[in-house]
C-alpha positions in Angstrom: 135.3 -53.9 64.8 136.3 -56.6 67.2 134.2 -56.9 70.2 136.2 -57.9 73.1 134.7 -60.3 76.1 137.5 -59.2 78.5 140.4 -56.8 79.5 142.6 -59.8 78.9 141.7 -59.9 75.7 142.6 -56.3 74.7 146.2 -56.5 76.4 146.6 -59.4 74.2 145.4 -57.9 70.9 147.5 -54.2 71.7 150.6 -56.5 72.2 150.4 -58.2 69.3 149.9 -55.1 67.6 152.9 -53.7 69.1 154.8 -56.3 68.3 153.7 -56.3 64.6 154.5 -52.6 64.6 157.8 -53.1 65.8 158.3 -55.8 63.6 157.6 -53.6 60.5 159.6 -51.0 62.0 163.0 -52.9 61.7 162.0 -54.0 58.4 162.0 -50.8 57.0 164.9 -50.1 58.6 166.5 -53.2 57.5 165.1 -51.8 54.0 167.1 -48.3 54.0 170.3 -50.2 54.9 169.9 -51.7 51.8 168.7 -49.0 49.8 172.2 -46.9 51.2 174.4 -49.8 50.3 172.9 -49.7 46.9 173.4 -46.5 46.2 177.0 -46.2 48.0 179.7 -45.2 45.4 181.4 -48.3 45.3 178.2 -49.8 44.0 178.2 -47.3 40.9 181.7 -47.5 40.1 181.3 -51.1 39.7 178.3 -51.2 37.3 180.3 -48.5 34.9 183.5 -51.3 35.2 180.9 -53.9 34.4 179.6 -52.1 31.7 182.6 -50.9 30.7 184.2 -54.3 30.2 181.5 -55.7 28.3 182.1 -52.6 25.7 185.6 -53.4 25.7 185.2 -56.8 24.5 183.0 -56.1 21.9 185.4 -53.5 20.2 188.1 -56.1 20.5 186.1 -59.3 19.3 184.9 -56.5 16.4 188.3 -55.5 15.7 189.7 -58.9 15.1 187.0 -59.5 12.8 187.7 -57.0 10.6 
């Protein structure tokens, strides 16, 4: 508990808190921007390409080995 020696004081430390709060508030929202971009369709179409190609280049490098 912070013991305060003036109203000054106090105005300061609930700004600062306010500020913080607000802070942490765009960061999160900052957060679910990313969380929807990563999640978007686009995103999970071009992980099964990337994977996808990887396969097909290892069936072709294994079929001209054999």
């Amino acid at each position: 508990m912070d013991h305060y020696n003036s109203f000054e004081e106090i105005k300061f430390d609930l700004k600062r808190l306010h500020l913080e709060r607000q802070i942490a508030l765009e960061h999160m929202k900052g957060l679910k921007h990313e969380v929807d971009e990563d999640l978007a369709p686009y995103q999970w179409m071009q992980t099964v390409l990337n994977i996808v190609k990887k396969f097909g280049a290892l069936y072709i490098i294994k079929k001209i080995i054999r």
